[in-house]
N, C-alpha and C positions, 0 to 999 in steps of 0.2 A: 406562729400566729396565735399559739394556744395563750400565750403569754399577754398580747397586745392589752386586752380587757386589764389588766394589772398595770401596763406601765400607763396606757390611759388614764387610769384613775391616778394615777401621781402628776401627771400632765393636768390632768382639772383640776385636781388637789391643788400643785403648783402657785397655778394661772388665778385660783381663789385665792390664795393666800397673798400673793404680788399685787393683785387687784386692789385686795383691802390694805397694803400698804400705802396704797395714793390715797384713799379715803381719807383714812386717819390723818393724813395732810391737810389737804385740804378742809376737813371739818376742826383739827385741832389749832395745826399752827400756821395756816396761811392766815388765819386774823393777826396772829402776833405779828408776823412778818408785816403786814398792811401796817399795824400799829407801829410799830418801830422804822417804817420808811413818815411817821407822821401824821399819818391818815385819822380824821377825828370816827368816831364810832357812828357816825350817820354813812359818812363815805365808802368806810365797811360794810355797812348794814347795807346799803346800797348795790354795793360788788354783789354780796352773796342772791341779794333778790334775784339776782336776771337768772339765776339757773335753774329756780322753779319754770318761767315762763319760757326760758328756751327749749325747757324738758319736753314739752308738750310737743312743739314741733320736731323736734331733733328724734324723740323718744317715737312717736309718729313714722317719721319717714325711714329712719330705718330699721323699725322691725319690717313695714310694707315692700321696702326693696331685698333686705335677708329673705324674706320668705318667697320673693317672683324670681330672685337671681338665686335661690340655693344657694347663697354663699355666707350661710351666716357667720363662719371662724373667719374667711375672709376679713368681713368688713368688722369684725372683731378688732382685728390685726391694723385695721387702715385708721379704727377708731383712737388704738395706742398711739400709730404714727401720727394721727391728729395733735394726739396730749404735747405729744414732743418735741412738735415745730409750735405751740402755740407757747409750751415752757419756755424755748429755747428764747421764742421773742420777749419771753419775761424779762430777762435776766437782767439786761441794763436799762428796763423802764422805773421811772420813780417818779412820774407825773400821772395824777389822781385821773384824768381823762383818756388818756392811749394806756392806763392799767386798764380801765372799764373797757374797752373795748376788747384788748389782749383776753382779759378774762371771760368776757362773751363769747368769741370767739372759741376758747377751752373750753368750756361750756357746752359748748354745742358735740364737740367728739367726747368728752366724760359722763355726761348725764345718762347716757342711752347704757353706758359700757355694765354696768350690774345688770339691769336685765336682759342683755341679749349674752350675758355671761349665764345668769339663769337659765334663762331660754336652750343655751345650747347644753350644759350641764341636763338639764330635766329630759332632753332627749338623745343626754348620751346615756345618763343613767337607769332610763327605760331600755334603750337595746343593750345595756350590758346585763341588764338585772339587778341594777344595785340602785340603795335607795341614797334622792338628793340627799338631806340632811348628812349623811356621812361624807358626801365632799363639800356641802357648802359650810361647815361648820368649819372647815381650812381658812375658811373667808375672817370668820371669827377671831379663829386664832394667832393670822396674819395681822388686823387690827389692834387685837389686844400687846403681843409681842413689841411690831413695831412702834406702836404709842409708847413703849417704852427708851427703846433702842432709840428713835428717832430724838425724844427729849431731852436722852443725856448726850444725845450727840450736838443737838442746839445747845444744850445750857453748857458745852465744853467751847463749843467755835462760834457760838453768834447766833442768830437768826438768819443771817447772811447765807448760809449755810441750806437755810429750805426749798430754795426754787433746785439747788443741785440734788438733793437728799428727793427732791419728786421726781425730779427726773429720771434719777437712778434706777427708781421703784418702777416709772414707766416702761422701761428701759428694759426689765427684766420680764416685766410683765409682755411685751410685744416679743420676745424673742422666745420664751415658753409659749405664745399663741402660737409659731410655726408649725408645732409637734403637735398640736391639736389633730384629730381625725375630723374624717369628713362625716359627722353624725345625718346633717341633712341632707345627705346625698339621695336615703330611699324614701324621703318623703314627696306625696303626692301632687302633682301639677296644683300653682295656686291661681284661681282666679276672683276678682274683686266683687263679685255678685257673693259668691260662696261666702268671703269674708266677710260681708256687709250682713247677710241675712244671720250668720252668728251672732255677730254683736249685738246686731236688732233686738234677739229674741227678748222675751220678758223676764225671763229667770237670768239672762247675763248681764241684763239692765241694772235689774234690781241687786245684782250678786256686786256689780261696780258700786252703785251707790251706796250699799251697808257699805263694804272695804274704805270707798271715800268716807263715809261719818266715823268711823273708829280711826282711819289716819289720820283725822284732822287732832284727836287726841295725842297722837303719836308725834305731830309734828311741833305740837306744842310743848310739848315737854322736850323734845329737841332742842326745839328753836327759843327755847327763854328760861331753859335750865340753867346756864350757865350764868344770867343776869339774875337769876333768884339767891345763885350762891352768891355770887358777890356781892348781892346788896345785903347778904346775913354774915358778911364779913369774910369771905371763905377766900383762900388765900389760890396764886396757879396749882401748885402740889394737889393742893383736894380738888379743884375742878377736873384736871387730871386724872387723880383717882376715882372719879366718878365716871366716868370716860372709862375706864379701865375696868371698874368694876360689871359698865353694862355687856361688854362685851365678852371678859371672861364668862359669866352669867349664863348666855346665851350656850356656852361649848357643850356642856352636859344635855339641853335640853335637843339639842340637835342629836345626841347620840341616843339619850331614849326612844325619840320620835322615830329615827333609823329606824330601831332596833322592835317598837312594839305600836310606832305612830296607826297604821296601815289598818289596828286593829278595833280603829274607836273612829268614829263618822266624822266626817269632816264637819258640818255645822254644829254640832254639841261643842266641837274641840275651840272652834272662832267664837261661840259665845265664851267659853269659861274664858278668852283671853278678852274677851269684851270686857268681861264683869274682875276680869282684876287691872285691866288699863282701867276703870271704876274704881280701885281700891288704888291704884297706883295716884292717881291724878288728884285721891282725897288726901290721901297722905301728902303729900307734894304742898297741897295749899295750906295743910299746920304745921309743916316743918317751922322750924326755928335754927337749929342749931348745924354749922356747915358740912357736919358727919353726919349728920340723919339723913339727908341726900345723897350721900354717899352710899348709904346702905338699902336706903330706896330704889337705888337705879340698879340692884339686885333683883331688882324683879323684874327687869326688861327681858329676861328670860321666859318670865310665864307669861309675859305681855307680845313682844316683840317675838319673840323666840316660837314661841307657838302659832301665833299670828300668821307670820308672814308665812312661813313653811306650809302651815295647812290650807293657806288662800292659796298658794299655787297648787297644791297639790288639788284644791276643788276647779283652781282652773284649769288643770291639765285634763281634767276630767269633764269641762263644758268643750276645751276648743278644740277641733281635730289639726292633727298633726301636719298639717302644710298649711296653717295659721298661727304655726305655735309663737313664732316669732312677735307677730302682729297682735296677738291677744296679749302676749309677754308687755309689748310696747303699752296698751293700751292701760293694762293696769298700773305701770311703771306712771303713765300720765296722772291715771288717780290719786298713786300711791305717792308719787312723790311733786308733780307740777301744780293738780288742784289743789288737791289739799294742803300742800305749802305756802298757796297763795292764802287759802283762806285763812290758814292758822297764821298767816305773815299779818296779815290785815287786820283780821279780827282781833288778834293776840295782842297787839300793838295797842287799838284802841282799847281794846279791856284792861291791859297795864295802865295803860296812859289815865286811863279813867275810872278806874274802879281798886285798885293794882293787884299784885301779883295772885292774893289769894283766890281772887271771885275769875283771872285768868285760869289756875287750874282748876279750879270748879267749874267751870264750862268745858273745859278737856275733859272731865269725868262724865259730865250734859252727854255731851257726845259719844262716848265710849259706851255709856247706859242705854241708847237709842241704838246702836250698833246692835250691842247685848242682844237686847230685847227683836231685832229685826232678824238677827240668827238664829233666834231660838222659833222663833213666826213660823222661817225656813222649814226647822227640821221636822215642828211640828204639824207642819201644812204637807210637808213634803220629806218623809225622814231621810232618803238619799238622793245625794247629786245624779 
């Protein structure tokens, strides 16, 4: 038994790393794959909207039901089996209207699956004693690796090649959930008044809405990096390496924050990542050249990398532990449903009409008001 806490953490370790190997699918090469069955870039852009909007729901119910049925590695597990019956229906569709649906349908078991992976990591590495950033940074390293692994394996057999190359990845990621422990098994009876008056409060109101205005910077540079490089000429290789570079980026900051995060307050930490998603988003709108994006998205480290680590760790510290699931979900909606919508919409129109530069000056708009709303926080109130 002395042991378990060690092989645990390679079981999360794992299960992070497999995880982010479907990521890296679906955000890298399930658009080429859409583009090479013929699909115009509106039809794409299309696919990919509904998983913001499903997020919300999907991201929703089941943190609410993990957290009243205590089965959060469970429905972890049922999440994967989702992935894999809805792959499995990919395989021979090639008609633009039963893809959108198949893909809705994916959608609905993939979107929830990082945060209630979060979720159950943050309180398994509360009762082991060890800190997330040392397993979630597997999540990292699994992205970065397989973004590679996975490209020369399409650019040797096809594209053809993607929907089995996901599956694979799901594949291994459901079968490492079995060996999961039961983390929420000592957590407290949840009832839905309890959970309601958390969320309520004013300080988790307000904690959602900063997180929403600095994601919305987050999603925008996401969401229309890729058409920035290619309208400055940048070939797949460098959009790639750009891709590659934000995630490598990230591994280091994950291992400091381990190692000395714990020791510097949680709102000083989300400003300074406010105020360089500010630097990040200004640099972005003078880029020129298809390698200075490349070396921009090196800072998704001090942006993303800090960011996200230290919002959960101040969430862990607003929700109590038989809402961890549910408060998990609720940010998951911020962080990736609203704010995708609105960076999807607004990002769109601000291309469309002003273009790309006054789009990421408005990502910086917003990263500056975050800043500025964290820093309110620490100084209104210096700890969570």
């Amino acid at each position: 038994m002395k042991d378990k806490p060690g092989r645990q953490m390679t079981v999360l370790r794992a299960l992070q790393f497999s995880t982010y190997a479907t990521v890296v699918m679906i955000a890298t090469y399930f658009p080429l794959y859409f583009y090479s069955l013929g699909f115009s870039k509106l039809q794409i852009g299309a696919i990919y909207s509904v998983g913001p909007v499903l997020s919300i729901v999907s991201n929703l119910l089941v943190g609410i039901v993990s957290d009243k049925t205590k089965s959060l590695r469970r429905m972890i597990s049922l999440l994967y089996l989702g992935q894999i019956l809805a792959l499995a229906l990919l395989l021979p569709v090639r008609e633009f209207g039963i893809m959108s649906l198949v893909m809705a349908f994916f959608y609905l078991f993939q979107t929830p699956v990082t945060s209630m992976l979060d979720s159950l990591t943050l309180l398994a590495a509360e009762q082991m004693k060890r800190s997330f950033p040392s397993i979630r940074m597997f999540g990292s390293l699994g992205y970065a690796v397989c973004a590679v692994v996975f490209g020369y394996a399409l650019k040797l057999w096809g594209s053809g090649l993607t929907i089995y190359l996901a599956l694979g990845a799901v594949a291994v990621a459901l079968v490492i959930s079995l060996w999961v422990a039961d983390f929420q098994a000592t957590v407290r009876k949840f009832e839905f008044r309890g959970l309601w008056n958390v969320l309520r409060r004013r300080e988790t109101v307000a904690f959602f809405v900063i997180v929403g205005v600095i994601s919305v910077a987050h999603r925008i540079n996401e969401g229309f990096l890729s058409v920035a490089m290619r309208d400055h000429g940048a070939s797949d290789s460098v959009v790639g390496a750009a891709s590659l570079a934000s995630s490598v980026s990230e591994i280091p900051v994950f291992f400091l924050l381990a190692r000395f995060g714990h020791r510097v307050k949680e709102f000083p930490l989300l400003a300074l990542a406010g105020f360089m998603y500010v630097v990040r988003m200004s640099l972005l709108s003078v880029a020129v050249h298809p390698w200075s994006f490349v070396a921009i998205q090196t800072m998704h480290s001090v942006t993303f990398g800090i960011f996200y680590i230290t919002a959960l760790r101040c969430l862990q510290s607003m929700i109590p532990e038989e809402y961890r699931s549910s408060g998990q979900a609720a940010f998951a909606i911020v962080w990736t449903g609203i704010a995708g919508l609105i960076a999807g919409t607004l990002g769109g129109w601000l291309y469309d009409a002003f273009g790309l530069a006054w789009l990421f000056r408005a990502g910086a708009a917003f990263a500056l008001v975050g800043c500025a709303g964290f820093l309110y926080f620490h100084f209104r109130r210096p700890a969570v």
